[in-house]
C-alpha positions, 0 to 999 in steps of 0.5 A, spaced: 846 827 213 848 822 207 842 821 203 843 813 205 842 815 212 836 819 210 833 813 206 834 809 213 830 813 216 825 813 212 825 806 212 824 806 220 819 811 219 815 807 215 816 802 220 814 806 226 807 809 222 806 801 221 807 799 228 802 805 230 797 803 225 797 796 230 797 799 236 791 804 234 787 798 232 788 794 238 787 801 243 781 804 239 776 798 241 776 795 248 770 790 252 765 795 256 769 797 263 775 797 260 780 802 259 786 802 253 792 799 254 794 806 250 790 812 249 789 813 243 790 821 242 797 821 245 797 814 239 794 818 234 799 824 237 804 820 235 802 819 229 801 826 226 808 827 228 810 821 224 807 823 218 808 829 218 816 827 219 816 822 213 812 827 208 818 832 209 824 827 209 820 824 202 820 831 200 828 832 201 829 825 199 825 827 191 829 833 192 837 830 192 835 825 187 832 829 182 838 834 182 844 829 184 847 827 178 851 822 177 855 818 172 851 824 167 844 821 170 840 824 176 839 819 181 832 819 178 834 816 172 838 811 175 832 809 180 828 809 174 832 804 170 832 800 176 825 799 177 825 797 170 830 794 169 828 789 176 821 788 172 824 785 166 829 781 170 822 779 174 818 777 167 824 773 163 824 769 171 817 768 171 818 765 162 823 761 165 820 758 170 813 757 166 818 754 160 822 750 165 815 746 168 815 739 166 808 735 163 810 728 165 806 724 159 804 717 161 802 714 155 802 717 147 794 719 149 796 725 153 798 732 150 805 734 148 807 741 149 814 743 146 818 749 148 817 755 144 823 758 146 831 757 147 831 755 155 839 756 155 839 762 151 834 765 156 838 763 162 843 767 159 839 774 159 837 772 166 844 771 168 846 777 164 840 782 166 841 780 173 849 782 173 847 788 170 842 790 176 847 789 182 852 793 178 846 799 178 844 797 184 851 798 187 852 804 183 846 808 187 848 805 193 854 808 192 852 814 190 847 814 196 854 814 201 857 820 198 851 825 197 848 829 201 841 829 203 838 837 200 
């Protein structure tokens, strides 16, 4: 199994164990002289089996990635550097959302603001932190096709 595969089916299993959790909600309580739509063990069954499945494809998927290299950086690295790379593109989105606001003055009595940054200068580190996550983005992708899952 190609460790793409195996972190679709971690998706699906997350989705399952979600799905699960919604379904023991709705058969744990039912009014007096009814019966469950499900029964809960074979629902609470289901989900041992699910987590337990989940927890040994998570510790594969760790394993694969922590001992694939890849252009001379683990896939953890370069997971790592995705995370961050995402949160700073996400704070220099948000400076420029707040620098972009306009405050409409109605008369000459209303308080001014006055931006303390180069809005286009900004504009191009976004344009250009964003590029750089798609090509990481990319790489791992691609990197997930051609590895086998440990």
């Amino acid at each position: 199994m190609k460790l793409a595969e195996a972190l679709n089916q971690r998706a699906d299993l997350q989705k399952r164990i979600a799905q699960l959790r919604e379904r023991l909600s709705n058969n744990v309580k039912v009014q007096e002289g009814d019966t469950p739509a499900e029964k809960p063990e074979d629902l609470f069954a289901e989900l041992d089996k699910s987590l337990k499945e989940l927890e040994s494809l998570i510790v594969r998927i760790n394993r694969t990635n922590q001992e694939t290299l890849w252009e001379g950086k683990t896939l953890t690295e370069m997971i790592a550097a995705k995370d961050v790379l995402s949160l700073h593109l996400s704070t220099l989105r948000s400076t420029l959302d707040a620098a972009n606001v306009r405050s409409d003055r109605f008369s000459r009595n209303e308080i001014k603001f006055v931006r303390t940054i180069d809005v286009n200068e900004l504009q191009n580190r976004v344009d250009d932190r964003s590029r750089d996550l798609r090509e990481l983005d990319s790489r791992l992708q691609q990197a997930n096709w051609m590895t086998d899952l440990l």
